[in-house]
Wavefront OBJ file of the C-alpha trace (Angstrom):
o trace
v -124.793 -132.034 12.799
v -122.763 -129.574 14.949
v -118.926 -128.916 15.512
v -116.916 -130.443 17.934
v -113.875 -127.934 18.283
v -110.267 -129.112 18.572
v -109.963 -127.480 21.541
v -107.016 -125.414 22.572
v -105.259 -127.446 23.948
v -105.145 -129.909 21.511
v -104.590 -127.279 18.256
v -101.225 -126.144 20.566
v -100.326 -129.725 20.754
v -100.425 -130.380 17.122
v -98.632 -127.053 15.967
v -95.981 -128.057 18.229
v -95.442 -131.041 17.016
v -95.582 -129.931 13.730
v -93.400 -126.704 13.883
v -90.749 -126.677 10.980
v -93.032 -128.664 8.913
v -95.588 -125.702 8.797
v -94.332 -122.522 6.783
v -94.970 -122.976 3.348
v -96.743 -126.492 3.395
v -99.666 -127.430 1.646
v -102.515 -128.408 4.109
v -105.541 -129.714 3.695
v -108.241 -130.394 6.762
v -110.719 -133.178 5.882
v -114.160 -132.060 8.023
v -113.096 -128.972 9.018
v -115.966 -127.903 10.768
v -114.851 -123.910 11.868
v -112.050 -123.765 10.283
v -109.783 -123.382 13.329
v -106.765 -125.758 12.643
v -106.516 -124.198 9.208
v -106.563 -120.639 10.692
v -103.191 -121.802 13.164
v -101.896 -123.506 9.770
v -102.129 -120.535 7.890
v -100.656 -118.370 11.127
v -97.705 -120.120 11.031
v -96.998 -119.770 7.492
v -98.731 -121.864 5.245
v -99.203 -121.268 1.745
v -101.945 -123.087 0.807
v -105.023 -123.893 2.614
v -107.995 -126.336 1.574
v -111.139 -126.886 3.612
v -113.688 -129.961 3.313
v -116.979 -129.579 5.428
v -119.906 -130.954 4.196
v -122.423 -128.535 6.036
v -123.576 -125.475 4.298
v -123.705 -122.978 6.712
v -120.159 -124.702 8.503
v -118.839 -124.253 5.698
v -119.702 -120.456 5.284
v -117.911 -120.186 8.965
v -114.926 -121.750 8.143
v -114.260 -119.428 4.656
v -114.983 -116.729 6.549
v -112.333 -117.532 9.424
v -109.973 -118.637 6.930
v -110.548 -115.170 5.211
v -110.415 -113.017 8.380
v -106.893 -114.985 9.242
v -105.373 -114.352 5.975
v -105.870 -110.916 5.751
v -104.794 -110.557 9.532
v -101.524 -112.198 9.015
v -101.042 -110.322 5.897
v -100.116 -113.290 3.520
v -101.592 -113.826 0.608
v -101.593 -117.853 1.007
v -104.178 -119.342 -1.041
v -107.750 -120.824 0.452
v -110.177 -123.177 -1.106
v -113.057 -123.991 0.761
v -115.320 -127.329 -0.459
v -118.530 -127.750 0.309
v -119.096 -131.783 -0.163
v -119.375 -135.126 0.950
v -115.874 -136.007 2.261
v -115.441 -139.373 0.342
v -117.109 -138.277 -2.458
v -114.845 -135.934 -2.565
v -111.423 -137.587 -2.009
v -113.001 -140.273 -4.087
v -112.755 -138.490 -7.256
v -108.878 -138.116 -6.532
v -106.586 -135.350 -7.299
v -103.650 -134.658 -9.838
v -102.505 -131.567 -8.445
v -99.337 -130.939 -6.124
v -100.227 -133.046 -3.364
v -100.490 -131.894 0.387
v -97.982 -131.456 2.578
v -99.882 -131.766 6.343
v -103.714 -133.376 6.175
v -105.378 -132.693 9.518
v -108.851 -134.973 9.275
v -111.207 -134.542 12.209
v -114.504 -136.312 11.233
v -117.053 -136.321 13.962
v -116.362 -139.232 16.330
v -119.540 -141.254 15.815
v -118.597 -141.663 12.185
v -116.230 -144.505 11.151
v -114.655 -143.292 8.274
v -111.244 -143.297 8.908
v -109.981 -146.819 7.371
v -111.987 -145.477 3.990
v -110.349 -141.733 4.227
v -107.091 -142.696 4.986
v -107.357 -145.391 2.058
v -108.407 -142.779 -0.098
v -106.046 -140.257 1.003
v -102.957 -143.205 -0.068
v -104.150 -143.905 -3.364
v -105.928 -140.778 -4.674
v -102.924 -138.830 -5.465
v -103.427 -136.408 -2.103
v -99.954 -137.273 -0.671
v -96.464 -137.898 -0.977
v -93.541 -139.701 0.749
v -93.199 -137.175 2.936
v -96.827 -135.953 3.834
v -97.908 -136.476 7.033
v -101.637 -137.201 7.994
v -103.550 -136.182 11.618
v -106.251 -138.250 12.541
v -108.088 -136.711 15.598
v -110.140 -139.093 17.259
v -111.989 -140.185 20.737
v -109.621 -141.824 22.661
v -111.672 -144.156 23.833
v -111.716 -145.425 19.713
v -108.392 -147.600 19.494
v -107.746 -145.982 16.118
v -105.287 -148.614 14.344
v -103.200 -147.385 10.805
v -103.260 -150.301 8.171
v -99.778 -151.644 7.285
v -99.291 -149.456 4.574
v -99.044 -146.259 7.151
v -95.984 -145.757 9.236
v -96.816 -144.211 12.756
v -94.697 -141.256 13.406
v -96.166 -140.374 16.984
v -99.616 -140.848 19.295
v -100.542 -138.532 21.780
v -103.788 -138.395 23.982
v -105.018 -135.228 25.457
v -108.288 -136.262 27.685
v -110.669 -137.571 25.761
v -108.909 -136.814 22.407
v -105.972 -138.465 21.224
v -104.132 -138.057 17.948
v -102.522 -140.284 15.094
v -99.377 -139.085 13.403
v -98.760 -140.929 10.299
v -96.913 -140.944 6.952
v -97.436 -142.909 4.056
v -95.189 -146.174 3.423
v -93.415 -145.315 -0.163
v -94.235 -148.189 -1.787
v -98.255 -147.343 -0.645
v -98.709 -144.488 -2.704
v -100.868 -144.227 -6.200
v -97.626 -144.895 -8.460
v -95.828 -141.783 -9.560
v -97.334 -139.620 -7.365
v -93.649 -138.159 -6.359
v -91.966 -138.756 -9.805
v -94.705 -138.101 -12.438
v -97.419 -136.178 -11.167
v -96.917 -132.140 -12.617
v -96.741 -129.925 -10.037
v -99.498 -127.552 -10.324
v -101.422 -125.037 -8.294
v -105.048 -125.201 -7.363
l 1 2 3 4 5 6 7 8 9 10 11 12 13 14 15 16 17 18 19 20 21 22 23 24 25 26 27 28 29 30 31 32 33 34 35 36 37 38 39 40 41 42 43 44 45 46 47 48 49 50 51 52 53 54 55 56 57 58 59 60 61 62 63 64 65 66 67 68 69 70 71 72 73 74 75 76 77 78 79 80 81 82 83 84 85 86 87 88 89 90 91 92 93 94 95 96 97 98 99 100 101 102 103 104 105 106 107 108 109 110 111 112 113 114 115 116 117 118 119 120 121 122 123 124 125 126 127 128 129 130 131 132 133 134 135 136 137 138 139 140 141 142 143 144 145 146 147 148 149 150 151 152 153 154 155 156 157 158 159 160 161 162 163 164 165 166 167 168 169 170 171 172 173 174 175 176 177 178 179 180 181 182 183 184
C-alpha cells in the first residue's frame, strides 16, 4: 500500500490552526506514512514525537525524516517510530503521559476511524485537553460520536479535516488525575 501525502497545503492549514498549541506538545501521528506532519510538528517545537506506520520500508522513511528534521532544527525532542498494526497497537493502551496533538491519517479506503478514535478515548492516549486530527476524503461525511466535542472542520479539495477534543467525562478514568507522568 502506498502514501497518500498531506499535501502542502493542507500540512500549512493544520499548523495554523494549531499554532500555540505546538511548542512543547506531545504528538503522536497514527499512519504516518512519510513522516511529514511529524517533521512540521517537530519544526515548530515539539518535544516529543511518535510515529505509527504499519509498512516496513514506510516506516524506515518516516525515522529517517524525523531524524534528518531533528538534527536540522537542532532540538533534541524525542522520536519513536512503531512499526505495527495501528489498532493493535492503540489496542494494547498506554500508561504513559498522554499526547498532547494526535494527527491520524489512515488511508481513505480504510474505515477505521470510529474504532481509532474509540481507542484513542479509552486507552489512556489523551487528556481533557488533547486534541485529535482526523484527515479524511471529503467526500466521507466523517461524523465524531457523542463523546467527542468538535472544535473546527475545514475542507481543502478533496481533503477535509476533523478537529476534535475529548468530552471529560469520555476519558479512561483518571487519565488526568492518576495516571504518573512518565517519559517514553
Amino acid at each position: 500500500m502506498g502514501t497518500r501525502p498531506t499535501t502542502a497545503r493542507v500540512r500549512e492549514a493544520v499548523m495554523n490552526i494549531l499554532g500555540p498549541r505546538l511548542p512543547g506538545c506531545r504528538w503522536l501521528d497514527l499512519c504516518s506514512g512519510s513522516g511529514i506532519m511529524g517533521c512540521e510538528a517537530l519544526q515548530r517545537g515539539a518535544s516529543k514525537v511518535v510515529a505509527v506506520e504499519s509498512h516496513a520500508s514506510t516506516a524506515r522513511t518516516c525515522e529517517q525524516n524525523l531524524k534528518q528534521t531533528r538534527d536540522g532544527c537542532n532540538t533534541n525532542a524525542s522520536i519513536v517510530v512503531i512499526r505495527r498494526d495501528l489498532i493493535r497497537w492503540l489496542s494494547q493502551g498506554w500508561n504513559q503521559a498522554p499526547f498532547d496533538l494526535v494527527y491520524f491519517d489512515p488511508p481513505y479506503q480504510l474505515a477505521i476511524h470510529d474504532q481509532t478514535l474509540s481507542l484513542l478515548r479509552q486507552g489512556g492516549w489523551l487528556n481533557t485537553s488533547s486534541w485529535v486530527i482526523c484527515e479524511h476524503a471529503s467526500d466521507h461525511d466523517l461524523k465524531a460520536e457523542s463523546t467527542w466535542t468538535v472544535v473546527d472542520q475545514r475542507r481543502y479539495g478533496l481533503t477535509s479535516l476533523l478537529f476534535l477534543t475529548p468530552l471529560t467525562h469520555s476519558l479512561h478514568d483518571g487519565i488526568d488525575s492518576k495516571r504518573p507522568q512518565t517519559n517514553l
